[in-house]
C-alpha positions in Angstrom: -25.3 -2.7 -54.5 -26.3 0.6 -54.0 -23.7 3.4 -53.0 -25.4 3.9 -49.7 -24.7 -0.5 -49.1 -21.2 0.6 -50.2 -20.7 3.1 -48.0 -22.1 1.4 -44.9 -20.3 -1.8 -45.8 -17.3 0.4 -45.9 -17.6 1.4 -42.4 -18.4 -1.7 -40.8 -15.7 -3.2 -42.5 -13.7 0.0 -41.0 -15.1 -0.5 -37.6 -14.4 -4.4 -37.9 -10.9 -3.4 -38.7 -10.3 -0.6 -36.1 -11.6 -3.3 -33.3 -9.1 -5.8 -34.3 -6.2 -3.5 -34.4 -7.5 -2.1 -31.1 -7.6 -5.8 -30.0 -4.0 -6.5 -31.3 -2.6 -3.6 -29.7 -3.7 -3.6 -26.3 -1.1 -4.2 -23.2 -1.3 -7.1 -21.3 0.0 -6.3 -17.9 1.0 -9.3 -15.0 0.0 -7.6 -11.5 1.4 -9.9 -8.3 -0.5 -8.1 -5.6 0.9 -8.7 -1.8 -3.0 -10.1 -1.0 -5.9 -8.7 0.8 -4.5 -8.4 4.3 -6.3 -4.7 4.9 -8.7 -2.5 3.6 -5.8 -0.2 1.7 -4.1 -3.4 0.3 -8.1 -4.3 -1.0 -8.8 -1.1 -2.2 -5.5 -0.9 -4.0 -6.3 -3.8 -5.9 -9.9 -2.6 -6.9 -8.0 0.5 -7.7 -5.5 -1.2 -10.1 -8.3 -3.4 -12.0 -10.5 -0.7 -12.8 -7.7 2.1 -14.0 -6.5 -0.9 -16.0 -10.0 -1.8 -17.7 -10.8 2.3 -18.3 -7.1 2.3 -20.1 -8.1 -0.8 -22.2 -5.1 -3.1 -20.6 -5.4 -6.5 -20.2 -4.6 -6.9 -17.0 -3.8 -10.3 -15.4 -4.0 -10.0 -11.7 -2.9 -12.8 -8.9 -3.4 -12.3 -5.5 -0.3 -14.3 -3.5 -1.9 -14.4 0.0 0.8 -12.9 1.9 3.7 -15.9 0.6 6.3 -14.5 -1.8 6.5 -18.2 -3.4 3.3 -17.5 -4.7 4.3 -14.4 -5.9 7.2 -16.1 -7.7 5.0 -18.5 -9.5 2.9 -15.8 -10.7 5.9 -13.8 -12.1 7.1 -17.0 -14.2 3.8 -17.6 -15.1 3.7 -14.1 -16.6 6.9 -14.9 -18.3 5.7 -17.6 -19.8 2.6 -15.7 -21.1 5.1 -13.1 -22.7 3.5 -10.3 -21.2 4.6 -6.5 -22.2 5.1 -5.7 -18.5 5.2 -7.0 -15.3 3.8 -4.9 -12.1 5.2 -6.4 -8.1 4.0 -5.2 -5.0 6.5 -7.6 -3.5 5.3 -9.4 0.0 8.6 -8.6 1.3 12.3 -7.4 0.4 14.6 -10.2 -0.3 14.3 -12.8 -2.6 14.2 -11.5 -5.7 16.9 -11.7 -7.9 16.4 -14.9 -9.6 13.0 -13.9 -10.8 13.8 -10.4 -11.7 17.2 -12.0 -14.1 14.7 -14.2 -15.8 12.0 -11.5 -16.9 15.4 -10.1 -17.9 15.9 -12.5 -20.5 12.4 -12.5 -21.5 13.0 -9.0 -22.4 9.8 -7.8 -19.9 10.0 -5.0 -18.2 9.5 -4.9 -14.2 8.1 -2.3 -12.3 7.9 -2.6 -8.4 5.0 -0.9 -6.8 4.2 0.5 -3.6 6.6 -1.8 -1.6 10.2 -2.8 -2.2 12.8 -5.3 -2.8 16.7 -5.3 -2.2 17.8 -6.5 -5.6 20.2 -5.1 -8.4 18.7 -1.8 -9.4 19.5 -2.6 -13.1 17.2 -5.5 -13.0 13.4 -3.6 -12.5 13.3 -0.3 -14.6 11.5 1.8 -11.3 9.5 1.9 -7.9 6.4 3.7 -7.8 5.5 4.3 -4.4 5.4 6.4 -1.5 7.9 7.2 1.2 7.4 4.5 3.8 10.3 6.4 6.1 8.7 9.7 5.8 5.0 8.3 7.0 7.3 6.8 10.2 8.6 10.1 10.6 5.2 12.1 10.2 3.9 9.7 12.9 6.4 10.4 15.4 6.5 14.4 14.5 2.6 14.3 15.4 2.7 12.3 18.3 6.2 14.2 19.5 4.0 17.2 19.7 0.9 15.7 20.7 2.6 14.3 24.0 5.0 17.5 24.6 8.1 14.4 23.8 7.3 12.8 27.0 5.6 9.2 26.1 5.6 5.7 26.3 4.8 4.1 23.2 3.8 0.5 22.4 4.0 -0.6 18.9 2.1 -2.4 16.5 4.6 -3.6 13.6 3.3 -4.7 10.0 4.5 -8.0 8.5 8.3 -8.4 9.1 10.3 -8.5 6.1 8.4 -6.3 4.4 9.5 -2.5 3.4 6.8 -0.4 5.2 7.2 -2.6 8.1 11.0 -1.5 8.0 11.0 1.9 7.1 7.7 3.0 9.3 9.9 2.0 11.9 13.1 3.2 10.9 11.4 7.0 10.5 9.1 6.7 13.6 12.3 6.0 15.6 14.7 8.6 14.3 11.7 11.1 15.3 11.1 10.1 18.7 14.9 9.2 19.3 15.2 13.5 19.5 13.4 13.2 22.7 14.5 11.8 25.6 11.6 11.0 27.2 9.9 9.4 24.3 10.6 5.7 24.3 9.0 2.4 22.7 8.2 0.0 25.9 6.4 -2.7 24.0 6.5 -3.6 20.0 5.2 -7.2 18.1 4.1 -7.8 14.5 0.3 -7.7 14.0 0.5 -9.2 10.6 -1.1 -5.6 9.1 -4.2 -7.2 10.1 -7.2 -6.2 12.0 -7.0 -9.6 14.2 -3.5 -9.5 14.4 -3.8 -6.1 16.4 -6.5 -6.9 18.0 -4.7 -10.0 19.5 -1.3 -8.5 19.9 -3.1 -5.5 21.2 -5.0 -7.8 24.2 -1.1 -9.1 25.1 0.1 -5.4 25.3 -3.0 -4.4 27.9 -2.4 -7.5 30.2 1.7 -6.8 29.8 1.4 -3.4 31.1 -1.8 -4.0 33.8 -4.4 -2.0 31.3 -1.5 0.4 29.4 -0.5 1.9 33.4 1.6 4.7 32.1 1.4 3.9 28.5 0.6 7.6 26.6 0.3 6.1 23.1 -0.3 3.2 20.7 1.9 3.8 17.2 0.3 1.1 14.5 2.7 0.5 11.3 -1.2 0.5 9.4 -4.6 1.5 10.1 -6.5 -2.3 10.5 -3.7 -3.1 13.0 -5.4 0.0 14.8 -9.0 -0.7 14.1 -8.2 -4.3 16.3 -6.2 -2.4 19.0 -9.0 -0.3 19.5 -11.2 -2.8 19.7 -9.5 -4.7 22.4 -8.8 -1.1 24.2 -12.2 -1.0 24.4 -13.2 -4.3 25.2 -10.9 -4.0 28.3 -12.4 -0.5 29.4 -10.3 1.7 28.3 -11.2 4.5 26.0 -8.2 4.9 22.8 -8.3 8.3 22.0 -8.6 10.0 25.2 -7.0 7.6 27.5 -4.2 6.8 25.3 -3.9 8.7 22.4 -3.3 6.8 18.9 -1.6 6.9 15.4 -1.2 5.0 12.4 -0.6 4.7 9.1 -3.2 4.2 5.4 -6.3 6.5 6.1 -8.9 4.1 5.2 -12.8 4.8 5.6 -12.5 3.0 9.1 -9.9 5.0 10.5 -11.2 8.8 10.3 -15.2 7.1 10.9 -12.9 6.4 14.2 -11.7 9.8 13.9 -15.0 11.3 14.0 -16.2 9.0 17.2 -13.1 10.1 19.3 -11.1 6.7 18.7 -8.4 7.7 16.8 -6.4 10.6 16.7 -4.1 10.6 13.6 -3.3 9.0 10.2 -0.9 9.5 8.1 -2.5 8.6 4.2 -1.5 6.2 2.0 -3.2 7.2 -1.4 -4.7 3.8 -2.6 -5.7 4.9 -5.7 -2.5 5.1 -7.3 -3.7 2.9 -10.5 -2.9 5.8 -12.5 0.6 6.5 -11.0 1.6 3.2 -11.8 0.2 2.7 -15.5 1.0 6.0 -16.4 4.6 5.2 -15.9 4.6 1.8 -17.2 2.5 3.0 -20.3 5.2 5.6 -20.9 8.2 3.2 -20.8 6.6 0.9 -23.0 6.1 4.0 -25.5 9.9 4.7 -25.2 10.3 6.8 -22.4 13.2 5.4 -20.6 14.7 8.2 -18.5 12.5 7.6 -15.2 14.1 7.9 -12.1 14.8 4.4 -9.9 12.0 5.8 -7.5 8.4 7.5 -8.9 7.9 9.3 -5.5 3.4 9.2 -4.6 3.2 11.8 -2.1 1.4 11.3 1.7 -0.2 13.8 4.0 -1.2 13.4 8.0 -4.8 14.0 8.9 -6.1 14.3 12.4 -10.2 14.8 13.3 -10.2 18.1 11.9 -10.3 17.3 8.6 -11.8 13.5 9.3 -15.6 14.5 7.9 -14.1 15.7 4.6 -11.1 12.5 4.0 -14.0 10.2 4.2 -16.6 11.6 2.3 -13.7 12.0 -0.3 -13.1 8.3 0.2 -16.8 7.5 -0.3 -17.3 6.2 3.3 
């Protein structure tokens, strides 16, 4: 064999190597995903896969529909797969300690992600996510000033249980609860869903014969809002001028809304926060342990001024 066969052998051999160890060495990550309830939730997902596939982790994904037993399943499962690291974006608070114990014991570490549980802080290493209180309270600063603190408010709540549902509440209220004349008259659970509003929103309009001396609607996400407006619409009424309206995700929908006089604010919940997450998780797994229980992902309020420009950023 000549020494040009040698050398060429060489490097495939090198290359054959280099792609095994590369192989051996990549992450495989579990990722229990809430479900596919709205268009943040779907674009988070999307998000998550493809930061995952440009990083070179394996990443196994399960979507659990909205049911925290499915959820479960798919965290034992990734037990039993010995995983390096497991990734929740829990359905709702409670119900976790059991599961969390056990990846314990398997010696995986547990991240939470965008929403939260009430469990034994000891037992996940950190929560990456944003502050769920603070878009509540951005909501009710906007529409405080919006409506000179004299409002009545109806309210479209996200899944109950869960943590945005909680603390988008929790902030909205201790907001408008500085103003005296700024009261929620009517509040129900749209599921986060663009049907649920819509249908909650249609019980609201015939509750309060067509929103008579309602000022705003206050939605705990944007698809809940999407629906409302729909059924505002559908009953005559024209959201955004004859009620004014504010919510919470800034998806594509809600500033094209923006931009057609339907919607007045949003306070944005980043969706591609792929590289928030695995940037943390990669680090712990490479020994860096001193993270604090709570990553913070920050959030901003945007309004039709700067609609044009948040959804050509988003692509829409």
């Amino acid at each position: 064999m000549s020494i040009l066969k040698h050398m060429l052998a060489a490097a495939v051999g090198a290359a054959a190597l280099a792609g095994l160890s590369a192989s051996a060495s990549a992450q495989t990550i579990g990722f229990s995903q809430v479900g596919s309830e709205s268009d943040w939730r779907t674009a988070f997902s999307a998000d998550m896969k493809a930061e995952a596939e440009k990083r070179g982790i394996k990443l196994q994904f399960s979507d659990a529909q909205q049911k925290e037993e499915n959820q479960l399943k798919a965290v034992r499962s990734f037990i039993a797969q010995k995983v390096d690291a497991i990734i929740i974006a829990p359905v709702v608070v409670t119900g976790w300690d059991q599961v969390l114990k056990e990846a314990q014991a398997a010696k995986i570490p547990v991240f939470i992600a965008d929403r939260a549980v009430e469990s034994d802080p000891s037992l996940f290493v950190t929560r990456i996510a944003a502050d769920f209180n603070l878009e509540g309270r951005l909501a009710g600063a906007w529409l405080a000033q919006a409506s000179k603190g004299n409002c009545n408010i109806v309210e479209l709540q996200g899944t109950v249980g869960s943590a945005p549902a909680i603390e988008r509440k929790k902030g909205f209220e201790a907001v408008i609860s500085l103003f005296p004349n700024m009261k929620i008259v009517k509040s129900q659970s749209g599921n986060f869903t663009t049907s649920g509003g819509k249908e909650v929103m249609e019980s609201f309009i015939k509750a309060t014969d067509g929103l008579k001396d309602v000022c705003a609607v206050w939605a705990h996400n944007d698809n809940m809002m999407l629906g409302a407006i729909q059924a505002m619409k559908e009953a005559g009424l024209k959201p955004g001028k004859d009620v004014l309206t504010v919510s919470v995700d800034g998806v594509p929908d809600i500033f094209k809304a923006m931009l057609a006089g339907e919607s007045d604010a949003s306070v944005e919940l980043k969706s591609d926060i792929g590289k928030y997450i695995y940037d943390v998780v990669q680090g712990y797994l490479k020994g860096k342990h001193d993270y604090p229980k709570w990553v913070l992902i920050p959030s901003d309020l945007h309004t039709p001024a700067d609609a044009a420009e948040m959804l050509k950023k988003k692509g829409g």
